[in-house]
C-alpha positions in Angstrom: 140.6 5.0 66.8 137.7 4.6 69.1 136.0 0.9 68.6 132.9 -0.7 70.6 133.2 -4.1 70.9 130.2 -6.2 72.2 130.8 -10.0 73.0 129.0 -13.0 74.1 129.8 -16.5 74.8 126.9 -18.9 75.7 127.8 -22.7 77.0 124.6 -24.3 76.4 124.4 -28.0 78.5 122.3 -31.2 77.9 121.7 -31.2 81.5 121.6 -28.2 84.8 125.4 -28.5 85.8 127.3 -26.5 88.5 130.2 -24.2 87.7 133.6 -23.8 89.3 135.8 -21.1 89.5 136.2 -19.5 85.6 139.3 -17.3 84.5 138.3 -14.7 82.4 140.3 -13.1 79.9 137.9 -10.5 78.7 139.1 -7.0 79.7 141.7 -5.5 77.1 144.8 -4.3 78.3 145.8 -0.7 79.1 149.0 0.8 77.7 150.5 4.3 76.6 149.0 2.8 73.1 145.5 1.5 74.5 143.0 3.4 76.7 139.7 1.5 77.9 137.4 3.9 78.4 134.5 1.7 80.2 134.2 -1.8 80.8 131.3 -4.0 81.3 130.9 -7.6 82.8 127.7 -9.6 82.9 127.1 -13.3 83.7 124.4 -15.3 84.1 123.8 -17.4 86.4 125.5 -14.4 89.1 128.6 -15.0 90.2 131.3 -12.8 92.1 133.1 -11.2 89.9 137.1 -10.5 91.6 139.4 -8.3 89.1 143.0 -9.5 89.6 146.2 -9.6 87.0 148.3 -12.8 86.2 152.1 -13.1 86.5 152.3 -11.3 82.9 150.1 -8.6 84.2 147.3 -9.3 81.9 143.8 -8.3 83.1 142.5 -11.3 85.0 138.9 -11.4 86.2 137.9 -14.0 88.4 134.5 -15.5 88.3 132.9 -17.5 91.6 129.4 -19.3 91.3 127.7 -20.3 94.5 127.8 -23.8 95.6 124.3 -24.2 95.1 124.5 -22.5 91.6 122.7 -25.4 88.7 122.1 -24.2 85.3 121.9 -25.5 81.6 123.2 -22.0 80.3 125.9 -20.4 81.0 126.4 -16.4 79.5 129.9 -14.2 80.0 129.1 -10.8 77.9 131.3 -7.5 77.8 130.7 -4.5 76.4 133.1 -2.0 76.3 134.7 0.6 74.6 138.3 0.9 73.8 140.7 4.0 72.3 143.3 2.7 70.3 146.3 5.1 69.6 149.0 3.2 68.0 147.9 4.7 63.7 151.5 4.3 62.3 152.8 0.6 63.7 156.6 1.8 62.6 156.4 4.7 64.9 159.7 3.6 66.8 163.7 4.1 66.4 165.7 0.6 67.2 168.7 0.7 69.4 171.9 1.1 66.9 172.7 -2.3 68.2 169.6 -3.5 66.7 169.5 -2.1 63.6 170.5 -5.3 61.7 169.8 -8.6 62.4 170.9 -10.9 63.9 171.6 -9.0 66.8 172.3 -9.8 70.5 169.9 -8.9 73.7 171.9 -7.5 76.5 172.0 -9.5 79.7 169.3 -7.3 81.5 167.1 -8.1 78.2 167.8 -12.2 78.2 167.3 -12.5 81.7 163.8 -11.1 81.5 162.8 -12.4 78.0 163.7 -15.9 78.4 160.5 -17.4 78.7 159.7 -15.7 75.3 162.9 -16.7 74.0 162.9 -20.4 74.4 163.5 -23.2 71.6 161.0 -24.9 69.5 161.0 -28.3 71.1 161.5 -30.3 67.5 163.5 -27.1 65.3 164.4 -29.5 62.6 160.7 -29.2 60.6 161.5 -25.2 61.1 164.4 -25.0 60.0 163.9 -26.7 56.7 161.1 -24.1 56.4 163.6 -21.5 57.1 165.5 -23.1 54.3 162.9 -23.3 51.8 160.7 -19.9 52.3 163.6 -17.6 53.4 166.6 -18.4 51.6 168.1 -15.1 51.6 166.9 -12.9 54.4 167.5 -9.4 54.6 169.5 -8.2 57.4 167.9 -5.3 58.1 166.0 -6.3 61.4 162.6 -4.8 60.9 162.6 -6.0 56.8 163.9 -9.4 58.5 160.4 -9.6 60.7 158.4 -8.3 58.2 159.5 -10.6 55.4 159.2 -13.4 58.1 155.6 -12.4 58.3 154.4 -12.5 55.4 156.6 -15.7 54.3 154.2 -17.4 57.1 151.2 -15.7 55.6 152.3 -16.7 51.9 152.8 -20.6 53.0 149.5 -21.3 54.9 145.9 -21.4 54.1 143.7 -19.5 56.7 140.8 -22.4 58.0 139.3 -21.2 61.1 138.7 -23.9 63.4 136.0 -23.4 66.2 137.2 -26.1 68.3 139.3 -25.8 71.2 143.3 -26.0 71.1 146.1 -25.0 69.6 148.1 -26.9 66.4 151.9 -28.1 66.7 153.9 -25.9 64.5 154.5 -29.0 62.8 151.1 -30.4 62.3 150.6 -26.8 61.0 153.3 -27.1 58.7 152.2 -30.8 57.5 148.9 -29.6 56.6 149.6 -26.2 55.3 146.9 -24.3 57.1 145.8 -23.0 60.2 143.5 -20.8 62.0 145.2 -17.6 63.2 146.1 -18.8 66.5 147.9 -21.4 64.9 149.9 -19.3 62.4 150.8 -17.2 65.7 152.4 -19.9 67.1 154.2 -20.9 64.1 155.6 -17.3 63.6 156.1 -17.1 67.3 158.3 -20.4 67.4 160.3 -19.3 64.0 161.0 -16.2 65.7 162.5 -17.6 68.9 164.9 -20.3 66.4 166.7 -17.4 65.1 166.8 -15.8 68.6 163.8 -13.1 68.7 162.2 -12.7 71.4 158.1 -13.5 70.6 154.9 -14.4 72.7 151.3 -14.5 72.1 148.6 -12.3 71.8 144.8 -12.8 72.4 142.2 -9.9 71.3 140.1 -8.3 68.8 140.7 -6.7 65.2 138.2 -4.2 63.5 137.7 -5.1 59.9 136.0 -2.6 57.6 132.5 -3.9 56.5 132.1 -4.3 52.9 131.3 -1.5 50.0 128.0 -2.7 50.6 127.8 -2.2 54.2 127.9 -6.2 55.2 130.8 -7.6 57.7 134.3 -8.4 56.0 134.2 -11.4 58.1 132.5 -13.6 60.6 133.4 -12.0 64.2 135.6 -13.5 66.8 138.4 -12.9 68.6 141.4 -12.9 66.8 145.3 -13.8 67.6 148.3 -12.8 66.8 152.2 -12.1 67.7 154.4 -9.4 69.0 158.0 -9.4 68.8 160.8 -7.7 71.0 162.8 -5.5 69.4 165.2 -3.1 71.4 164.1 0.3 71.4 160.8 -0.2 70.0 159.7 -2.7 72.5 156.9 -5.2 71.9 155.8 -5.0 68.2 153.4 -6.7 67.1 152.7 -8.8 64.0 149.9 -10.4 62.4 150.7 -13.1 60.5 147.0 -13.9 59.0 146.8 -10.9 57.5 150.9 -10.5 57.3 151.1 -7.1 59.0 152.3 -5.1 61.8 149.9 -4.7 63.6 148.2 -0.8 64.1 144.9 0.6 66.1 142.6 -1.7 64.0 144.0 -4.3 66.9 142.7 -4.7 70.6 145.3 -6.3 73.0 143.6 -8.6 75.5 146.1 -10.7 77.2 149.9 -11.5 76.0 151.6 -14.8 77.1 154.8 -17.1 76.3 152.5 -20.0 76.2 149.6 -19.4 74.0 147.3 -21.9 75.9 147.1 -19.9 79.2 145.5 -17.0 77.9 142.5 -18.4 76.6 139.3 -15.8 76.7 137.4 -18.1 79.4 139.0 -21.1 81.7 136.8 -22.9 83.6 134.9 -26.7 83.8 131.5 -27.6 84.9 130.0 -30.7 86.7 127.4 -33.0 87.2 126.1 -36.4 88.4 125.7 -37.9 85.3 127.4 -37.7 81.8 126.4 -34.1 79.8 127.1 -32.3 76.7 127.6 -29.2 75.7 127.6 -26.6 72.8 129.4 -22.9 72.2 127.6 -19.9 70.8 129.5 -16.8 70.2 127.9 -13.2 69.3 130.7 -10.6 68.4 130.6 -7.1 67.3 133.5 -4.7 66.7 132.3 -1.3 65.8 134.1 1.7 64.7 133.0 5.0 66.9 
């Protein structure tokens, strides 16, 4: 699937403010299941634009505004266009050691996995949720994650929340909802108490528009899971819409901790106290 994605963030400030460094996590990956065919970076005020990669080899484009750089607004927009290639999402043959679950990673797979493999720091509210919404889990190991994702999906109400951070699995479970990036983290940290290996994902996800032509949703970026599973690699699952995921989904950055890749990293300064508003313009299009 070919898709043209077009995205804006504007800060907007009471007052002109200088910028420091930003981290932008803007640029999709590229994989044997993802080709980015161009890429566009504008921001205004100019700033120097360095492309590096992080430790997890994610995309990482560095932004640097001149000392002497004040504004009240502050605009990061891409435009690119992106080949997607991954149509059938169960594509893949597990290793026969695999094949049911619970299984065991080998010691060349723990070593590197371990960040994405690490307990929940309070398990007890998960397990009991385990308990309650998985009693008898099938031991096949792809029906296991599958079932898994849509039990998450089944026992949360979707609330988007525009403002910044990520929920506690547990305050997600106390309140029964979440925005997607909060029922990633959930699945992710269910996953890794039964010994999965799971880490975050940060991106996009076309959505058909409506019989009549008008968006399925608002647009913005969108989160979600993947899971290692030997043989097939990093799968990944979306537990908003409680799928695996296919070529409707753009990859942008992947991460044990959620919270370091967020799209765009950076603070502003001033001499005096100043507020500050978020505007976002998103389009995903289907080529």
């Amino acid at each position: 699937m070919f898709l043209r994605i077009s995205h804006l963030s504007r800060y907007e400030y009471s007052k002109s403010v200088g910028f420091d460094a930003h981290a932008l996590y803007l640029r999709p990956r590229e994989t044997t299941r993802q080709r980015l065919h161009n890429f566009a970076l504008t921001i205004s005020p100019t700033a120097r634009v360095v492309a590096t990669s992080d430790m997890q080899e994610n995309p990482l484009d560095w932004a640097y505004f001149p000392i002497e750089t004040r504004a009240s607004v502050l605009e990061f927009r891409t435009e690119f266009m992106v080949e997607t290639l991954d149509a059938n999402p169960f594509d893949f043959l597990l290793k026969p050691t695999a094949l049911t679950f619970p299984f065991t990673y080998d010691f060349a797979e723990k070593f590197v996995l371990a960040p994405c493999l690490s307990a929940p720091l309070d398990p007890a509210p998960l397990q009991a949720w385990l308990a309650q919404h998985l009693p008898h889990p099938p031991t096949e190991t792809v029906s296991f994650v599958t079932e898994l994702n849509a039990a998450v999906n089944r026992s949360l109400t979707y609330n988007r929340r525009d403002v910044p951070g990520i929920q506690s699995s547990t305050d997600t479970l106390s309140l029964g909802s979440g925005s997607c990036r909060d029922y990633a983290v959930l699945f992710i940290e269910l996953c890794r108490l039964v010994g999965l290996a799971a880490r975050f994902v940060s991106g996009y996800l076309y959505e058909p528009p409506f019989a009549n032509g008008s968006p399925s949703a608002s647009p913005a970026m969108h989160a979600w899971a993947e899971v290692y599973l030997p043989g097939a690699g990093w799968r990944g699952l979306d537990p908003t819409h409680a799928v695996l995921c296919d070529d409707a989904f753009v990859p942008v950055a992947h991460a044990a901790l959620a919270e370091t890749v967020n799209p765009i990293q950076g603070a502003f300064y001033g001499a005096s106290p100043v507020t500050s508003s978020l505007h976002h313009e998103l389009t995903v299009q289907k080529l």
